[in-house]
C-alpha positions in Angstrom: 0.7 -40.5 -10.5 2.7 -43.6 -12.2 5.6 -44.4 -10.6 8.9 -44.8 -13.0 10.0 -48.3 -13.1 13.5 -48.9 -12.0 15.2 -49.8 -15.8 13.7 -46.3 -16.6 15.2 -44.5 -13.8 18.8 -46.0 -15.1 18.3 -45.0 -18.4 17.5 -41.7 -17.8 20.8 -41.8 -15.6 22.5 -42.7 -18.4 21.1 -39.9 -20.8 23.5 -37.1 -20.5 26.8 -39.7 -21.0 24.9 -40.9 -24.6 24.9 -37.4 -25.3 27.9 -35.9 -25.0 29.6 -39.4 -26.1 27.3 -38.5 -29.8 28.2 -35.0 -30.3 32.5 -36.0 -29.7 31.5 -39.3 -32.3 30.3 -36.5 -34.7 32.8 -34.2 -34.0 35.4 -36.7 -34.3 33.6 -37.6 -37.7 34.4 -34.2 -39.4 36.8 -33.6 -41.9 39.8 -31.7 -40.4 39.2 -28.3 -41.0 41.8 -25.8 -39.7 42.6 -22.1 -39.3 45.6 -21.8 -41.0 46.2 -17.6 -41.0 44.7 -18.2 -37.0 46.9 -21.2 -35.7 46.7 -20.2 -32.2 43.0 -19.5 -32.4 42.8 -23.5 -34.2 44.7 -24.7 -31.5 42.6 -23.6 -28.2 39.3 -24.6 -30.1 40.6 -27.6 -31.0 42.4 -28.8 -27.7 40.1 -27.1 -26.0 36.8 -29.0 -27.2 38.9 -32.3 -26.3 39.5 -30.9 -22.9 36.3 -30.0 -22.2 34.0 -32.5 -24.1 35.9 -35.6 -21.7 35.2 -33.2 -18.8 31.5 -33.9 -19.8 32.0 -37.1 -20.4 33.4 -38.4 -16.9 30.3 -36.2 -15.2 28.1 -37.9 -17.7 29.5 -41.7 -16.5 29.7 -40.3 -13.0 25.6 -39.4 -13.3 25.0 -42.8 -14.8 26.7 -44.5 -12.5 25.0 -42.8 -9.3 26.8 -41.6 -6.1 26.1 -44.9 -4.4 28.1 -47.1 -6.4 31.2 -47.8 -5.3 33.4 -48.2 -8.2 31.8 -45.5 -9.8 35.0 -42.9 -9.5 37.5 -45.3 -11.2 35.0 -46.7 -13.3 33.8 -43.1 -15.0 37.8 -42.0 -15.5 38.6 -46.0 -17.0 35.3 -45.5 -19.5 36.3 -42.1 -20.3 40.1 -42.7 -20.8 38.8 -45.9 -22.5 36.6 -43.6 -25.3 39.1 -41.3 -25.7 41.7 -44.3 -27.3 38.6 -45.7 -29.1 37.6 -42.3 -30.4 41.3 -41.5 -32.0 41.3 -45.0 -33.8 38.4 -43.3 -35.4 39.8 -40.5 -36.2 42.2 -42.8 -38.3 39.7 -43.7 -40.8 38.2 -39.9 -41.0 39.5 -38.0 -44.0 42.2 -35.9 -43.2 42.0 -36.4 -39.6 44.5 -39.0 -37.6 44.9 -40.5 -34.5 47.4 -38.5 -31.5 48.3 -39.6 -28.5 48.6 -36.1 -27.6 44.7 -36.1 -28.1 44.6 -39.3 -25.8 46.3 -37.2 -23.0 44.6 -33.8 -22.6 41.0 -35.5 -22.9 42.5 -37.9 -20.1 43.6 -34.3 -18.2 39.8 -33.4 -18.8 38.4 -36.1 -17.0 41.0 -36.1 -14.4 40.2 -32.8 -13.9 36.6 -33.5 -13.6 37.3 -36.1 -10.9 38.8 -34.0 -8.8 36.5 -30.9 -9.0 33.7 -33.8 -8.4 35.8 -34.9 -5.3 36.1 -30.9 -3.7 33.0 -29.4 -4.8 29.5 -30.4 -3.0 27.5 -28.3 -5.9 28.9 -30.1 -8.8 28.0 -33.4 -7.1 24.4 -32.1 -6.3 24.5 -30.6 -9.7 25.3 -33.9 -11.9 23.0 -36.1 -9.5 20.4 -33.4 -9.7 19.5 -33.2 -5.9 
């Protein structure tokens, strides 16, 4: 059996961060489309997809990172906290979509919320480093 070269191995670290960080560019790409006669409904879906998508997204850094580096934690919440900003300028030039702060903040509580289920729960960390 061939064994998998070392700039392979990273990559494929790397793999599930690229993904999720495409589906919230294309999400973020979509024209605003909104529930009006459900605003409550609009609202969870909405705030919700942030919250959870930069959830993803700090696991996703964490993976690519691996458990063995040592900056990894603050690195994965800085890169995620980083998109999040760099993702709402884009909604800026998206018709009929803008950029909120508010946005900013509850994908930040996403990935803070990752960090510290990371932190407390062995499964999750055997589950995003696949052991």
């Amino acid at each position: 059996m061939q064994k998998t070269s070392r700039a392979t191995k990273i990559i494929i670290r790397w793999i599930p961060a690229i993904m999720v960080m495409t589906v919230i560019f294309w999400a973020s790409s979509q024209p605003n489309y909104s529930f009006d006669e459900m605003q409550l409904v609009d609202i969870i879906i909405k705030k919700g997809g942030h919250f959870a998508g930069y959830f993803l997204l700090f696991l996703g850094f964490q993976r690519g990172f691996g458990k063995g580096f040592k900056w990894g934690l603050f690195l994965s919440i800085l890169m995620t906290v980083v998109y999040a900003i760099t993702d709402e300028y884009h909604q800026l030039f998206v018709h009929g979509r803008s950029g909120q702060v508010s946005d900013i903040l509850i994908d930040t509580a996403g990935a803070l919320l990752a960090l510290i289920c990371y932190k407390r729960h062995s499964l999750l960390r055997r589950w995003v480093h696949f052991e």
